[in-house]
LOMIKOL-903381 format. One record per residue: z, x, y of N, C-alpha, C in turn; residue number from 1; residue in three letters. Coordinates in steps of 0.05 Angstrom, whole numbers, padded with zeros to 5 digits, always signed. Example, Ala and Ser with C-alpha at 12.3 -4.5 7.8 and 13.67 -1.06 7.14 Angstrom:
<sites>
> n_up_n_east_n_north_ca_up_ca_east_ca_north_c_up_c_east_c_north_minu_baba
> +00156_+00264_-00114_+00156_+00246_-00090_+00156_+00264_-00066_1_ala
> +00142_+00257_-00045_+00143_+00273_-00021_+00157_+00258_+00001_2_ser
</sites>
This chain:
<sites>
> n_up_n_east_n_north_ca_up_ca_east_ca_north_c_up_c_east_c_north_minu_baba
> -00130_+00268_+04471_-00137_+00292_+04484_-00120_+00297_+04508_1_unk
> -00114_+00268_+04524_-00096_+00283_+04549_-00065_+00265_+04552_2_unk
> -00045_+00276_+04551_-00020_+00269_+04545_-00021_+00251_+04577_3_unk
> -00005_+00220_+04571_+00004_+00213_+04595_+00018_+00217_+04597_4_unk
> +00025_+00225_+04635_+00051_+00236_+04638_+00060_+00219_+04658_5_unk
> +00091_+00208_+04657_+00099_+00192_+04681_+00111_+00204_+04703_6_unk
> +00095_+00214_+04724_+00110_+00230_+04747_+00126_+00215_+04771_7_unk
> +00143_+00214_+04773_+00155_+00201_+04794_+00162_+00220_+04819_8_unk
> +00146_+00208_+04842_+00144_+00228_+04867_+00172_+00223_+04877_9_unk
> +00191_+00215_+04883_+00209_+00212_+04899_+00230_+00193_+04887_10_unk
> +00251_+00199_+04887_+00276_+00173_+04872_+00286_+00167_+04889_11_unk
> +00301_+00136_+04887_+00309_+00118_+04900_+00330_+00130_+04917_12_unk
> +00335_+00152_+04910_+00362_+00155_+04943_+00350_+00184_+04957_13_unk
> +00319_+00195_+04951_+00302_+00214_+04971_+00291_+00183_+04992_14_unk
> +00288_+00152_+04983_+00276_+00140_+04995_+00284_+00125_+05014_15_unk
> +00318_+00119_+05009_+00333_+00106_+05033_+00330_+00122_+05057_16_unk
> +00332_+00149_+05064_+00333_+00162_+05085_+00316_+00166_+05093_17_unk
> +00288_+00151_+05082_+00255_+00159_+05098_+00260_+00129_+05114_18_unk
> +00267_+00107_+05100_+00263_+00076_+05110_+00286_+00081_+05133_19_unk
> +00313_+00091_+05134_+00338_+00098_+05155_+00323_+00118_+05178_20_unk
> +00311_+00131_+05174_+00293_+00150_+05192_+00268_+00134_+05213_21_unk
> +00250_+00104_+05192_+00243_+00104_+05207_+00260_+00074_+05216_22_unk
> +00271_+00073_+05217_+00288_+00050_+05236_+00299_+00070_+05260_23_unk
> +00310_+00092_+05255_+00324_+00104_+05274_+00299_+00107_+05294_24_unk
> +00275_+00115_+05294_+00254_+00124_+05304_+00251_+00100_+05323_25_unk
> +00244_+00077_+05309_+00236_+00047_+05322_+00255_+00054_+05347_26_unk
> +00280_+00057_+05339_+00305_+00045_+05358_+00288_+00063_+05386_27_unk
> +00295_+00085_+05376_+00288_+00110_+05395_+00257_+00105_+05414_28_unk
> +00237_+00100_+05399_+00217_+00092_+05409_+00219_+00056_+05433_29_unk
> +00233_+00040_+05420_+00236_+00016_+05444_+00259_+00025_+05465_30_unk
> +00279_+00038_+05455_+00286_+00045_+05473_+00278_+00063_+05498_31_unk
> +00266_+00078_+05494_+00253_+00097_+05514_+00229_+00087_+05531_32_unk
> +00210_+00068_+05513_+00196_+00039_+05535_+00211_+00031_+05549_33_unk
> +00230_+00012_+05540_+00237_-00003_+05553_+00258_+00000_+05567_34_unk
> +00273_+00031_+05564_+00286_+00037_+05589_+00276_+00055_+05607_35_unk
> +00250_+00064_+05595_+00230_+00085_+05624_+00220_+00055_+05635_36_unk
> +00217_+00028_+05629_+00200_+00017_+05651_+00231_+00001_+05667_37_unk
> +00252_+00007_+05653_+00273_-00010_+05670_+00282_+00021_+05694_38_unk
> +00281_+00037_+05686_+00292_+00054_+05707_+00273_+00060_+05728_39_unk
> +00242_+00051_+05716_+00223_+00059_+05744_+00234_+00041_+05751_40_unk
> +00237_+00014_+05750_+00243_-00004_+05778_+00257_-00006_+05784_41_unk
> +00279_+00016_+05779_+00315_+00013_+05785_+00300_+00042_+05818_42_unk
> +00282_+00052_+05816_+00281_+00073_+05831_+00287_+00101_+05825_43_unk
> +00279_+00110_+05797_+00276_+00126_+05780_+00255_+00131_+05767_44_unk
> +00231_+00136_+05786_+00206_+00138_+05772_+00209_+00160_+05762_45_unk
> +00217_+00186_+05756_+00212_+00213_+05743_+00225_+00210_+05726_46_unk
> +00253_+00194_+05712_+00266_+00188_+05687_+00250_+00171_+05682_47_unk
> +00244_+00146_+05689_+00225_+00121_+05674_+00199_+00132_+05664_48_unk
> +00184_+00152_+05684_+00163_+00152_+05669_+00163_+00179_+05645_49_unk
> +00186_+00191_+05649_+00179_+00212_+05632_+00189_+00193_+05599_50_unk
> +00211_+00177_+05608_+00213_+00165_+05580_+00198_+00147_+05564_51_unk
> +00184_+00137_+05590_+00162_+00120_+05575_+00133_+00133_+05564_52_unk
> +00135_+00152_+05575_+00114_+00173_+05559_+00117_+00185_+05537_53_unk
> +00151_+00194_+05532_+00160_+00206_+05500_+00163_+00175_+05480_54_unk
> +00167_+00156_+05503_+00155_+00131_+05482_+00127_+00123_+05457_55_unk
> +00112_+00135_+05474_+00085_+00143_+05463_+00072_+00159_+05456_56_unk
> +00094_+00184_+05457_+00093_+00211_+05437_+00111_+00200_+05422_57_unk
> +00125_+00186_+05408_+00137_+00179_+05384_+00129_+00167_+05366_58_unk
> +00105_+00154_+05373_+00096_+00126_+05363_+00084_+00135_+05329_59_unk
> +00073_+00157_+05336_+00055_+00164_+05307_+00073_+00168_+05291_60_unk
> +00103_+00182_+05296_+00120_+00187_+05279_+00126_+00157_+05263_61_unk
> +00136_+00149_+05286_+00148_+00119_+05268_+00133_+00109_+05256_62_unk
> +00099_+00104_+05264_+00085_+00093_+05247_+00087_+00102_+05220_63_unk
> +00088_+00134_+05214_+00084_+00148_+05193_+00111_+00140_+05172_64_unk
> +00132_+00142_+05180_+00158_+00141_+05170_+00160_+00103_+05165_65_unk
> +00150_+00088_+05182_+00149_+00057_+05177_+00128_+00050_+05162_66_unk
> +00107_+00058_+05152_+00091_+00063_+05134_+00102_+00068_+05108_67_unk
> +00109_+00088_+05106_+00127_+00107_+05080_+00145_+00092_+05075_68_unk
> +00164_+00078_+05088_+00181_+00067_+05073_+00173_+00029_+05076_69_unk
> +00155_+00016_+05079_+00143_-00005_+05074_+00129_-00002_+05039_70_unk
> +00117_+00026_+05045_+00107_+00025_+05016_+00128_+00033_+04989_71_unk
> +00144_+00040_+04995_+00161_+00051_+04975_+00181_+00016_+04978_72_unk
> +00184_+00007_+04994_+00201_-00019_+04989_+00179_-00045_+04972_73_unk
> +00154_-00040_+04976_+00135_-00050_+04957_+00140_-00047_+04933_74_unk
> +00128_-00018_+04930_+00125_-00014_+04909_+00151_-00015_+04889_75_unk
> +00176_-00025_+04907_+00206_-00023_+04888_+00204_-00051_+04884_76_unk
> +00199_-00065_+04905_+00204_-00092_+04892_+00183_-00107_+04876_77_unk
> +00157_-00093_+04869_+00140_-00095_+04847_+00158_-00089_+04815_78_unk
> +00175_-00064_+04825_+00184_-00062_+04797_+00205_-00066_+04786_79_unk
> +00226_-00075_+04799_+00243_-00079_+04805_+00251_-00106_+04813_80_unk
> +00246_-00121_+04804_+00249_-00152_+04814_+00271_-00168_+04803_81_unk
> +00294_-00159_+04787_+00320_-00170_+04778_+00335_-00157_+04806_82_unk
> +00325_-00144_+04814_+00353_-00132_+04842_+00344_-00142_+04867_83_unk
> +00348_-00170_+04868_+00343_-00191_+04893_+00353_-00175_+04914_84_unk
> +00382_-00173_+04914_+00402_-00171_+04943_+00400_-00143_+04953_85_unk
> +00397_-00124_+04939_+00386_-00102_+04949_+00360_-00102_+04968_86_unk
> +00337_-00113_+04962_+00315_-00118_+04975_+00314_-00130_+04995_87_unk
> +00332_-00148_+04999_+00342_-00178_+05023_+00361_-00148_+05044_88_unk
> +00376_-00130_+05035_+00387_-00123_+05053_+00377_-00103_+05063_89_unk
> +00356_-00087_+05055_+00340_-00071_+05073_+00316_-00090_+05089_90_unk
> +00305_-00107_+05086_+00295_-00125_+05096_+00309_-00128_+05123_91_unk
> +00332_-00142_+05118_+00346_-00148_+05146_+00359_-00124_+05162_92_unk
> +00355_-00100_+05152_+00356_-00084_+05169_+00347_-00077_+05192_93_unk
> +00318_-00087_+05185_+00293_-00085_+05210_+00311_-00098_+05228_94_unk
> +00320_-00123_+05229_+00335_-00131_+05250_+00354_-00110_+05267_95_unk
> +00348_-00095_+05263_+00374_-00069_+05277_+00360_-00057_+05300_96_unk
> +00333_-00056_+05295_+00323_-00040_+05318_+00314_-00054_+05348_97_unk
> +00321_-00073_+05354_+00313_-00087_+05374_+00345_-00090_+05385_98_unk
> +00362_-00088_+05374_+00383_-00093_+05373_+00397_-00066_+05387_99_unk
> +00396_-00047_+05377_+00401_-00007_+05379_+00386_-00014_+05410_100_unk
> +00360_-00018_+05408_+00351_-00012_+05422_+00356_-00025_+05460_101_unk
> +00364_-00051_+05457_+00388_-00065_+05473_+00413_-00056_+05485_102_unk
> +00417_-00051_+05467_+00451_-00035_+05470_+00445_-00008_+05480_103_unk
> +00425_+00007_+05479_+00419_+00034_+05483_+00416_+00027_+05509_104_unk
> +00390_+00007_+05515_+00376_+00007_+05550_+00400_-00003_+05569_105_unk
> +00422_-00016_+05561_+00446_-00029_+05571_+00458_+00006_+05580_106_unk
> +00471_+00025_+05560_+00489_+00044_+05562_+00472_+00056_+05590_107_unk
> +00449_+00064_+05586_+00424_+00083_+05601_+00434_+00064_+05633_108_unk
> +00433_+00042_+05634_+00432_+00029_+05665_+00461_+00031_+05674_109_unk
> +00483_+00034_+05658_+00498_+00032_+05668_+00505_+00065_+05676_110_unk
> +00494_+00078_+05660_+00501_+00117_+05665_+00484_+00122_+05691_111_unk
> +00448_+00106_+05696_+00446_+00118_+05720_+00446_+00099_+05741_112_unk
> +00463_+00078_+05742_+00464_+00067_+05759_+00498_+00063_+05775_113_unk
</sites>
């Protein structure tokens, strides 16, 4: 009576740029903590706090976008489990955003200081 149909919501290269989006987000989000709380105590309370507040207007984004692409890297390496090295290297991507985010709070102290 009812035909199955296989719908696939999104293919594998609509999904790299949601997981690249939310890394970029992460970056953006620690960076803006942790250079609004380094420039309040450089004596920049109206840059520190305004950045540390768009810190926490970002947050839902990245959750949403770090969500979305957690589940789509699941659900690929559920089906997908002959393509080891592909999986290993978005994995160690995450390592990038603490990293961006370093190098970012570095550029910021040296521009207003």
């Amino acid at each position: 009576m009812f035909k199955q149909v296989n719908v696939r919501i999104m293919s594998l290269k609509q999904k790299g740029p949601i997981i690249l989006l939310a890394l970029f987000i992460g970056v953006l989000m620690v960076t803006f903590f942790l250079g609004g709380q380094h420039l309040y105590a450089r004596n920049h309370p109206l840059i520190g706090t305004t950045l540390t507040v768009l810190s926490f207007l970002v947050w839902p984004l990245y959750a949403l976008f770090a969500t979305l692409g957690i589940h789509f890297l699941v659900r690929r390496s559920q089906r997908l489990k002959q393509v080891h090295d592909r999986r290993q290297t978005w994995r160690r991507s995450i390592y990038w955003v603490p990293i961006g985010a370093v190098l970012a709070i570095q550029a910021m102290d040296r521009l207003f200081s």
